[in-house]
C-alpha positions as CSV (number, residue, x, y, z in Angstrom):
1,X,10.7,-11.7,-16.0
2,X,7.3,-11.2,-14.5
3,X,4.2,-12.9,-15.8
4,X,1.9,-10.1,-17.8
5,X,-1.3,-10.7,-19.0
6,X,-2.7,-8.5,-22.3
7,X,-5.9,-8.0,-23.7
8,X,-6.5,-6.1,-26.4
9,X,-8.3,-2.4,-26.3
10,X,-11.3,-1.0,-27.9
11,X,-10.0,2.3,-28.9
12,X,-6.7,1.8,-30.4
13,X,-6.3,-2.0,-31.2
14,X,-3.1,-1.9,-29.1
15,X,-2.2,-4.6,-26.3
16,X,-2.4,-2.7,-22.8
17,X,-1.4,-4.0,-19.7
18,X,-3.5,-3.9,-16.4
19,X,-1.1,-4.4,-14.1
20,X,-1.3,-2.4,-11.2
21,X,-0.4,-2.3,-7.6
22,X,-0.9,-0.5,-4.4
23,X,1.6,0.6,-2.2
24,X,2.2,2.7,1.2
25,X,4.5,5.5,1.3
26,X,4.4,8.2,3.5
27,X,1.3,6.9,5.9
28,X,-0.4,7.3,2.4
29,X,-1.7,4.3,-0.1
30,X,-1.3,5.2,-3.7
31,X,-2.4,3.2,-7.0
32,X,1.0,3.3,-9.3
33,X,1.4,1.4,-12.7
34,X,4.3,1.0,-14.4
35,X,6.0,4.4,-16.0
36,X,3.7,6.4,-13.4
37,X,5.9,9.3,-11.9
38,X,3.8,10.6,-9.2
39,X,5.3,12.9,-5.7
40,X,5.1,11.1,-2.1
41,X,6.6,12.3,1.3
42,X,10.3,12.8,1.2
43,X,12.5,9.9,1.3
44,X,16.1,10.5,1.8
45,X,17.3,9.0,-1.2
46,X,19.6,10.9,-4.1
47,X,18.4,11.4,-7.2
48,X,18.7,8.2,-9.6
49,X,18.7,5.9,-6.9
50,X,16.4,2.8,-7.1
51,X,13.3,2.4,-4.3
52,X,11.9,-0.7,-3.6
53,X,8.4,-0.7,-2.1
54,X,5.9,-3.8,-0.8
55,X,2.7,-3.5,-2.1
56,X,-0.7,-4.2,-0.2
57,X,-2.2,-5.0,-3.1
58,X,-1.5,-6.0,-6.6
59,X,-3.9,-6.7,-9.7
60,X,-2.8,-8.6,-12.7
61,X,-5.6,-8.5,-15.6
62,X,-8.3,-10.1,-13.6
63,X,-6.0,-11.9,-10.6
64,X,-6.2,-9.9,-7.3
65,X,-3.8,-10.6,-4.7
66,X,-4.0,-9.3,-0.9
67,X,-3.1,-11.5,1.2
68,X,0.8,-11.3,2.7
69,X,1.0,-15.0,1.7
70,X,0.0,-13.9,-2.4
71,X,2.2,-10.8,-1.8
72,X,5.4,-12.3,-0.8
73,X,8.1,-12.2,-3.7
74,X,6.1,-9.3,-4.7
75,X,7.9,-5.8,-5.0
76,X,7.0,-2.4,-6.7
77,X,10.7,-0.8,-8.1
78,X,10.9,3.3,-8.5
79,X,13.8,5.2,-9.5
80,X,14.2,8.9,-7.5
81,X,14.1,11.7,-10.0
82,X,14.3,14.6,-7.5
83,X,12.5,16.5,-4.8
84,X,10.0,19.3,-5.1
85,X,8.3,21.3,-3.1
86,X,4.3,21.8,-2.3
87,X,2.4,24.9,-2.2
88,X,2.6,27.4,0.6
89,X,0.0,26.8,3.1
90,X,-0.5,30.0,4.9
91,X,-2.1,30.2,8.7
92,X,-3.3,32.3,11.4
93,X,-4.4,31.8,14.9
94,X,-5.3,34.5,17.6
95,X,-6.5,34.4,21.2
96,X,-9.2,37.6,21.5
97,X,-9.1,40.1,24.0
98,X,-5.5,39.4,24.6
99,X,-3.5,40.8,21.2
100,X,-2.1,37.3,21.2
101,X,-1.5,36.5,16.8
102,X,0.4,34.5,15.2
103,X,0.6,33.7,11.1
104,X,2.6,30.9,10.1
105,X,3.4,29.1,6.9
106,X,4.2,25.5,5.7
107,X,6.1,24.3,2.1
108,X,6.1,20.6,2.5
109,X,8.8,18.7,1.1
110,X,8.5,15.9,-2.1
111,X,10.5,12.8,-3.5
112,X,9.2,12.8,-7.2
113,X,9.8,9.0,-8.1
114,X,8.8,7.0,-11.5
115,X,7.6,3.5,-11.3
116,X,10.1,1.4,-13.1
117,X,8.9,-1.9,-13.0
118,X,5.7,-3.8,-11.0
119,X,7.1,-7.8,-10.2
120,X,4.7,-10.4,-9.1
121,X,5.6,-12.7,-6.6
């Protein structure tokens, strides 16, 4: 069971978590929490499968670890919930004075993931 750290909100007198961590996916860095679903660069994974990520960084409450020795033991836990696609990205290039166009278009693929569980090393 990892070690969590609660303080106790303002607003609604509940107990929140701030754990959070950092990962790279996709040659992109994204901030996930736990119960986060969020869409990064395909992975080839079926739906319902489990995804196990490294994070760069992770922040417990008021603890911040960065370094790989901190990190090790550390590991970020998704579960695949499908793919999706992005918007159409239309384009069009020409060469003038030679009738030389060309339109093209791009849909890039997405895993949609949720963040399961956050463990500190």
């Amino acid at each position: 069971m990892p070690h969590r750290l609660f303080v106790r909100t303002k607003t609604a007198g509940s107990m929140k978590s701030l754990m959070y961590a950092v990962i790279a996916t996709g040659g992109k860095q994204e901030k996930v929490e736990t119960g986060q679903v969020l869409n990064v660069e395909l992975l080839h994974a079926d739906a319902g499968a489990e995804v196990t990520f490294s994070p760069i960084l992770l922040v417990d409450d008021d603890n911040v670890m960065s370094t790989t020795d901190e990190l090790s033991g550390s590991s970020v836990t998704a579960r695949v919930v499908g793919e999706t696609k992005g918007e159409k990205i239309h384009g069009f290039t020409y060469k003038n004075k030679t009738n030389n166009r060309r339109r093209w278009g791009h849909r890039q693929r997405y895993t949609t993931i949720e963040i399961t569980e956050i463990v500190r090393g």
